[in-house]
py3Dmol code that shows the C-alpha trace and the ligand (Angstrom):
import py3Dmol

protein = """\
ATOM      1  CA  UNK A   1       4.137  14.015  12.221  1.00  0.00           C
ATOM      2  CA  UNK A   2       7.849  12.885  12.016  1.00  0.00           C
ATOM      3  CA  UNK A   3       6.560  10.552  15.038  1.00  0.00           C
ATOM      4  CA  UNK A   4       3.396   8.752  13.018  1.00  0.00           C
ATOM      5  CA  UNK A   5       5.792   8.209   9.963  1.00  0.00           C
ATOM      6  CA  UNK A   6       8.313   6.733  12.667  1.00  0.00           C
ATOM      7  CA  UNK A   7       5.323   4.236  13.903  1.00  0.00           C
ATOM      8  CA  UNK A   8       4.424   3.774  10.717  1.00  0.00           C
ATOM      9  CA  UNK A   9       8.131   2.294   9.971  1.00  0.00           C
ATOM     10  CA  UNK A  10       7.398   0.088  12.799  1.00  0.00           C
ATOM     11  CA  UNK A  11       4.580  -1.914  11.090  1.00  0.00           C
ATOM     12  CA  UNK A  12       6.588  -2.114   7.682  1.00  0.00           C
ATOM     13  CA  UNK A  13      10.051  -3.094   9.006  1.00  0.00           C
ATOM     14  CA  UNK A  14       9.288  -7.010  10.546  1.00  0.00           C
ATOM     15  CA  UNK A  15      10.064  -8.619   7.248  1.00  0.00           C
ATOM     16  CA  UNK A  16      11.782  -7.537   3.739  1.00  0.00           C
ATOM     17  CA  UNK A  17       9.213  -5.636   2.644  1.00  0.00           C
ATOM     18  CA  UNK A  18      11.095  -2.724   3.902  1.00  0.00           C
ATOM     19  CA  UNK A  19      14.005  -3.690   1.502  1.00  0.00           C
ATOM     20  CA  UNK A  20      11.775  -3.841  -1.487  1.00  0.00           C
ATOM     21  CA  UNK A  21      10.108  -0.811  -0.684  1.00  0.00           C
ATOM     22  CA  UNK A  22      13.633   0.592  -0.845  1.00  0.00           C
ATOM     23  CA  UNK A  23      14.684  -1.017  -4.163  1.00  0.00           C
ATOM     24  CA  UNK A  24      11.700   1.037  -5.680  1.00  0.00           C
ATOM     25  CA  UNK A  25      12.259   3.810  -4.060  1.00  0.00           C
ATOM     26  CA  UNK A  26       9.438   4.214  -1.900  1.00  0.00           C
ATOM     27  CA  UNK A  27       9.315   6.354   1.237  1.00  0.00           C
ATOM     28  CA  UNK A  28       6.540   5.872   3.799  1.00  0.00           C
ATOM     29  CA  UNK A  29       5.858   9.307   3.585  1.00  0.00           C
ATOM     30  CA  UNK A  30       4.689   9.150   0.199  1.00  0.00           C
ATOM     31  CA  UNK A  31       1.846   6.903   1.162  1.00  0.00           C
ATOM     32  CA  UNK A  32       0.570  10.232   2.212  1.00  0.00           C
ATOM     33  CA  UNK A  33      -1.357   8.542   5.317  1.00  0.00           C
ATOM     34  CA  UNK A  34      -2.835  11.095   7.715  1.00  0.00           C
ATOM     35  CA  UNK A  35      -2.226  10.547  11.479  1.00  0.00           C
ATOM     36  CA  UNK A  36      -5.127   9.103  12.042  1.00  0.00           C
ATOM     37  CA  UNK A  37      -4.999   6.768   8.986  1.00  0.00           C
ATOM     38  CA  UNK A  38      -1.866   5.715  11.015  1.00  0.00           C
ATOM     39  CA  UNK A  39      -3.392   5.311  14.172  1.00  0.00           C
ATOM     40  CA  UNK A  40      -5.693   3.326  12.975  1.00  0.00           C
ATOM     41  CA  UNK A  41      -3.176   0.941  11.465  1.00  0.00           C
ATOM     42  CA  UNK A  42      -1.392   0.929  14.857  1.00  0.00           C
ATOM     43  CA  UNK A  43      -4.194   0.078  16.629  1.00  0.00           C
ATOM     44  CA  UNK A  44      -5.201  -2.962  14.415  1.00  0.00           C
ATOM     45  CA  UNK A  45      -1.381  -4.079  15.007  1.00  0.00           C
ATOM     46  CA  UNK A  46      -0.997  -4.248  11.882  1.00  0.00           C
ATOM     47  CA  UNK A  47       2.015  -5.836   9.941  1.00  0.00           C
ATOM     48  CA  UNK A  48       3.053  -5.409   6.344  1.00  0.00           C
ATOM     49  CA  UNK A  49       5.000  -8.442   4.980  1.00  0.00           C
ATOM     50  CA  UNK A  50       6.161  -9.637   1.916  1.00  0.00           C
ATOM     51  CA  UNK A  51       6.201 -13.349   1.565  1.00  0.00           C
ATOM     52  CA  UNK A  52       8.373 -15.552  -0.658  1.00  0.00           C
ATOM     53  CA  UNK A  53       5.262 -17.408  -2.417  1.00  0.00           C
ATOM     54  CA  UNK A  54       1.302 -18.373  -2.283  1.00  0.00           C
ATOM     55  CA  UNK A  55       2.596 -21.510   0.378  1.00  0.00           C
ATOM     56  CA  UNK A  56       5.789 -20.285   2.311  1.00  0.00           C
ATOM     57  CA  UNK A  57       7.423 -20.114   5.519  1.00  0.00           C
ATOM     58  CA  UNK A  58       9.084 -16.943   6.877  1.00  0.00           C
ATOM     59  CA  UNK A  59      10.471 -15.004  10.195  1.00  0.00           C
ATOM     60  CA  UNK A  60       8.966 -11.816  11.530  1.00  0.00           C
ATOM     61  CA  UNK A  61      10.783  -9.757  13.685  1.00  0.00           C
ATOM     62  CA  UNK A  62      10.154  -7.878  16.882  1.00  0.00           C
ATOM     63  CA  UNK A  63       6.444  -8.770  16.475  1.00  0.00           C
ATOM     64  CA  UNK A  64       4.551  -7.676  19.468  1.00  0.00           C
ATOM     65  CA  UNK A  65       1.098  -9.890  20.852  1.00  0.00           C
ATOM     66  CA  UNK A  66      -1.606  -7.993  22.007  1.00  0.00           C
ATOM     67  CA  UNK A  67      -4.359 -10.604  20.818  1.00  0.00           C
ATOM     68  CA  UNK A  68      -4.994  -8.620  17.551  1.00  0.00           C
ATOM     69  CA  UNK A  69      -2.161  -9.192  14.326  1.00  0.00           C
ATOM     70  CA  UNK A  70      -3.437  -7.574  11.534  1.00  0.00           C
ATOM     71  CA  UNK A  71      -1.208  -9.189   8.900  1.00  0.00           C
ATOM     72  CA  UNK A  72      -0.711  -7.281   5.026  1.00  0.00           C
ATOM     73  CA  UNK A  73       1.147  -9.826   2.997  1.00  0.00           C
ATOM     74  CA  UNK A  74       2.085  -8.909  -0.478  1.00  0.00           C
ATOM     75  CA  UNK A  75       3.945 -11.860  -2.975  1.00  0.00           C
ATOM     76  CA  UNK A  76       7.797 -11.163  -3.640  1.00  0.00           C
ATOM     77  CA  UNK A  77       7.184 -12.719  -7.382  1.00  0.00           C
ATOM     78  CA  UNK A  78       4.361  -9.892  -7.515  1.00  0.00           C
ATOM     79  CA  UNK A  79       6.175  -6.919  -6.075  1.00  0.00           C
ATOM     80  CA  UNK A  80       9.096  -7.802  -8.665  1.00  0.00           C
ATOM     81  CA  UNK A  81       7.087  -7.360 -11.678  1.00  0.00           C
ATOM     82  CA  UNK A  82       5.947  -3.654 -10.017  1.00  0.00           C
ATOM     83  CA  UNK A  83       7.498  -0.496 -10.382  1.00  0.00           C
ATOM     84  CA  UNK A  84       6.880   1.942  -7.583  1.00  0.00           C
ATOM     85  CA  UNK A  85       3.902   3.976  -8.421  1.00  0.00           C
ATOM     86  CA  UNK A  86       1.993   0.553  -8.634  1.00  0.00           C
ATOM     87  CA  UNK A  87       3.769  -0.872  -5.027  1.00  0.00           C
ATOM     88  CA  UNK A  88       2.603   2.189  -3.336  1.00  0.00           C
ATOM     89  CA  UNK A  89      -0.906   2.192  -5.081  1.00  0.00           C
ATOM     90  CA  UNK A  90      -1.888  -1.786  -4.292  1.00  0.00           C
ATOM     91  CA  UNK A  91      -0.346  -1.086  -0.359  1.00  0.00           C
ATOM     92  CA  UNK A  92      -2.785   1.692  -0.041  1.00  0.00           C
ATOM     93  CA  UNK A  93      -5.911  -0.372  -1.639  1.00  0.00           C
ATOM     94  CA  UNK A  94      -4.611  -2.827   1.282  1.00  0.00           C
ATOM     95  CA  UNK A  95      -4.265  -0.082   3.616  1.00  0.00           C
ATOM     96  CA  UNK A  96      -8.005   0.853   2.689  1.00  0.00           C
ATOM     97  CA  UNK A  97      -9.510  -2.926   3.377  1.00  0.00           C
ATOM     98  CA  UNK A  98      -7.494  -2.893   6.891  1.00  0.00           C
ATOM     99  CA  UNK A  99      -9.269   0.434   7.791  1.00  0.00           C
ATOM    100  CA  UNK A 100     -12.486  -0.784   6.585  1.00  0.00           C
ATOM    101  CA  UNK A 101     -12.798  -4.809   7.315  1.00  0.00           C
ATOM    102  CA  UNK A 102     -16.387  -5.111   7.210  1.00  0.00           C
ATOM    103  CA  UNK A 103     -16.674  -3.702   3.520  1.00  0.00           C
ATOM    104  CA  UNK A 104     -16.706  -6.282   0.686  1.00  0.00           C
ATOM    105  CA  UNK A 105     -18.073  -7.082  -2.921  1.00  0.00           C
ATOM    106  CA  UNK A 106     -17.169  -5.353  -5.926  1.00  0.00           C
ATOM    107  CA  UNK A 107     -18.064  -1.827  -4.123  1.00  0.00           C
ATOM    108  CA  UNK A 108     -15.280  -2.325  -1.587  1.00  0.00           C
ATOM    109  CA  UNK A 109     -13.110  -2.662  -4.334  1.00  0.00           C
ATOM    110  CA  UNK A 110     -13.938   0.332  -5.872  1.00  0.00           C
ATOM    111  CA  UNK A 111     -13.357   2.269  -2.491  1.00  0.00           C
ATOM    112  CA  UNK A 112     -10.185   0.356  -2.003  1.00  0.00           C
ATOM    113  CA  UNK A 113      -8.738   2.212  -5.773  1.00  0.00           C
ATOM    114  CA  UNK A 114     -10.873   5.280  -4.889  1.00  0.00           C
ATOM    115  CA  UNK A 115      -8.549   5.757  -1.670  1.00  0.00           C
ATOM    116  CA  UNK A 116      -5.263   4.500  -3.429  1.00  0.00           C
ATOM    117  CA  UNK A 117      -6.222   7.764  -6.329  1.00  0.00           C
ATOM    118  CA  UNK A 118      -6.764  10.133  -3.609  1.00  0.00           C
ATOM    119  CA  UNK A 119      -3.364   9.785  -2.317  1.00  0.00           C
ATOM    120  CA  UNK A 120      -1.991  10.063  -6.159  1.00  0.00           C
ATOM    121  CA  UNK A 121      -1.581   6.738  -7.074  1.00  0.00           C
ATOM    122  CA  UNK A 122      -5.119   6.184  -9.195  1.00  0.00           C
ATOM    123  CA  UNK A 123      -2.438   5.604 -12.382  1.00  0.00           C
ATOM    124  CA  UNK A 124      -0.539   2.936 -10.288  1.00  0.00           C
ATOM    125  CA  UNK A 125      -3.554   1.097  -9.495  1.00  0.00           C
ATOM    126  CA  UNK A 126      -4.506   0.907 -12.878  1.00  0.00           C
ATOM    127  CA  UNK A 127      -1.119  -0.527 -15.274  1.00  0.00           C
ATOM    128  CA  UNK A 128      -0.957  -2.857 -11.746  1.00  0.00           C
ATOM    129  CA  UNK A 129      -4.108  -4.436 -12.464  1.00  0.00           C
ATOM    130  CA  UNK A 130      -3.009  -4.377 -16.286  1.00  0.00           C
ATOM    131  CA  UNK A 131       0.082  -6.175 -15.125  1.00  0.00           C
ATOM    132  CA  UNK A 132      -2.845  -8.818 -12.766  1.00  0.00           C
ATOM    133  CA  UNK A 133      -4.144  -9.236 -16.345  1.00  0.00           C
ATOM    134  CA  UNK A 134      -1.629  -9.900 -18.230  1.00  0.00           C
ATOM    135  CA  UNK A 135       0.422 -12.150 -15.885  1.00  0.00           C
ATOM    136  CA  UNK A 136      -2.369 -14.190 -15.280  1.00  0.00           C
ATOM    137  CA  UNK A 137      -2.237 -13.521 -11.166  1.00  0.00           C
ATOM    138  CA  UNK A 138      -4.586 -15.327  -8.878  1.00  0.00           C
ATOM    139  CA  UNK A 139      -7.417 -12.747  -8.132  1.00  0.00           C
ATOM    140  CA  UNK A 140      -7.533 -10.739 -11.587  1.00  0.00           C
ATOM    141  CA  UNK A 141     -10.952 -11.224 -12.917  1.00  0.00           C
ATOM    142  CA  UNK A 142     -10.861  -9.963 -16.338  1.00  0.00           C
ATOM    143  CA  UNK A 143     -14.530  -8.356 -15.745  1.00  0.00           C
ATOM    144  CA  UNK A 144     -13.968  -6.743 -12.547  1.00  0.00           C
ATOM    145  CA  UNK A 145     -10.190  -5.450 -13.542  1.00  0.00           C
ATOM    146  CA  UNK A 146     -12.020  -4.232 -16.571  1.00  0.00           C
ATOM    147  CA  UNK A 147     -14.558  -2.671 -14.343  1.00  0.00           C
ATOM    148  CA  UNK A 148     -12.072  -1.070 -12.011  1.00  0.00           C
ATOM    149  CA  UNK A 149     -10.471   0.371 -14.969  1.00  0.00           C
ATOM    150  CA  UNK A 150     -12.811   1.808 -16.170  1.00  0.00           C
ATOM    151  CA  UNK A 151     -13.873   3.547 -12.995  1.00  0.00           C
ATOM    152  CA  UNK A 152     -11.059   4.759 -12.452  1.00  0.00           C
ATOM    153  CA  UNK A 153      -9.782   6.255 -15.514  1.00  0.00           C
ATOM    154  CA  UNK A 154     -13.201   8.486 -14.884  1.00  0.00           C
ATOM    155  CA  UNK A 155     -12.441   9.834 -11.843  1.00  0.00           C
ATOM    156  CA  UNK A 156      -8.498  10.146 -11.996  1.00  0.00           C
ATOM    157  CA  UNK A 157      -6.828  12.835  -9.719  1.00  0.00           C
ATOM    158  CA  UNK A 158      -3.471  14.149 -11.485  1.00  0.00           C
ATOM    159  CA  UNK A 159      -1.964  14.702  -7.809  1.00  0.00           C
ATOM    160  CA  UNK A 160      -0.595  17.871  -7.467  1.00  0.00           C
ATOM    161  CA  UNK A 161       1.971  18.193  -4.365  1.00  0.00           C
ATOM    162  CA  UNK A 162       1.869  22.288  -4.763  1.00  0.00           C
ATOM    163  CA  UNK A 163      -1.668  22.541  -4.398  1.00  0.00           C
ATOM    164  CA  UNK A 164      -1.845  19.861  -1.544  1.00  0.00           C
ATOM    165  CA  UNK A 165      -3.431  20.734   1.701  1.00  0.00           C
ATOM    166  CA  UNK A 166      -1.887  18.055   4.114  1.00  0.00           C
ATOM    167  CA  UNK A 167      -1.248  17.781   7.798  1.00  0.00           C
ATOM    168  CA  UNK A 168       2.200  17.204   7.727  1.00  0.00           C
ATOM    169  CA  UNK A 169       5.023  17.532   6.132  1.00  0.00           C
ATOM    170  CA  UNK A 170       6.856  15.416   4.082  1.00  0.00           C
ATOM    171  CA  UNK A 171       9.410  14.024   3.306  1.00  0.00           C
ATOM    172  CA  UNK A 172      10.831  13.355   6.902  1.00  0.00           C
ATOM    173  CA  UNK A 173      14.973  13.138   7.699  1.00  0.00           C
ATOM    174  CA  UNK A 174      14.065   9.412   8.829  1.00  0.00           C
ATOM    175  CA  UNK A 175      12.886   8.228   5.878  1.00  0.00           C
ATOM    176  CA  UNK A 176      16.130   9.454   3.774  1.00  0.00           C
ATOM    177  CA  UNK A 177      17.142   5.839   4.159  1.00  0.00           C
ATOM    178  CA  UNK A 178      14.847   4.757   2.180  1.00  0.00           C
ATOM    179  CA  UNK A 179      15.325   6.606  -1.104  1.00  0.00           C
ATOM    180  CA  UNK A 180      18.082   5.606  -3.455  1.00  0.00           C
ATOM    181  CA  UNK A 181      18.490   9.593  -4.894  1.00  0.00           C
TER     182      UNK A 181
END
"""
ligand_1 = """\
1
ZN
Zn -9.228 -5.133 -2.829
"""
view = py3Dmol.view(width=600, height=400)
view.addModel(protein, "pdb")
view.setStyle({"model": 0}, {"cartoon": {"style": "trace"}})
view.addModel(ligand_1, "xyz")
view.setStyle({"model": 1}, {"stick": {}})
view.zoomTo()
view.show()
């Protein structure tokens, strides 16, 4: 497994994403991807950014063409105003639309949070929106963050790392970089 998480640090570590992740104190592991979740991402090419704003230039680094970028861009002014819990839960709704780009409407959205709570993070996803809501961020509809909400908050799993069953193990002696203890 050590080896997925190690591709997986491949598609976060082209831009300062990485950094942030590190500021919250976010391990890859934690994301609590399977292999094959990973694979997946690896095989769309995909690349998690952070850009500085909605209109922005910026570098990427060792970004390698092979006619498919799958690009994951998350706002800096956003990620800011985020603890950890709620980083980790809106990069897995992401995660969920990459693995599943043909789903949309309201129901993909609700699969998107459904994915982000199965990997413990169903809390995250909901103050983030809350945050969406409050901030006024471009994409919060007030109806369908209500919706969400409320959806959630019905099927919440309290994630339990005794009583997981998971096909690797975590943390890795990688990732220790990315933890600040
Ligand atoms: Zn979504």
């Amino acid at each position: 497994m050590e080896e997925q998480l190690e591709q997986l640090e491949q598609l976060f570590n082209k831009g300062d994403l990485f950094e942030i992740l590190a500021l919250k104190g976010i391990a890859l592991a934690d994301f609590r991807l399977t292999d094959n979740e990973i694979q997946t991402l690896v095989d769309l090419n995909s690349v998690f950014v952070a850009t500085p704003g909605p209109s922005s230039r910026f570098k990427l680094k060792n970004v390698q063409a092979n006619g498919l970028l799958t690009l994951i861009h998350f706002e800096r002014n956003m990620m800011d105003k985020l603890n950890g819990q709620e980083v980790s839960a809106i990069i897995l709704h992401e995660i969920w639309h990459a693995l599943n780009p043909d789903e949309q409407g309201i129901g993909a959205e609700f699969q998107a949070d459904q994915f982000a709570n199965q990997k413990g993070y169903g809390r995250g996803i909901i103050e983030g929106l809350r945050k969406g809501l409050k901030y006024n961020w471009i994409g919060f509809d007030k109806d369908e963050c209500d919706k969400r909400i409320e959806r959630l908050e019905a099927n919440l799993i309290n994630y339990n790392e005794d009583d997981e069953e998971r096909d690797y193990d975590l943390p890795t002696d990688g990732l220790e970089q990315f933890e600040l203890g």
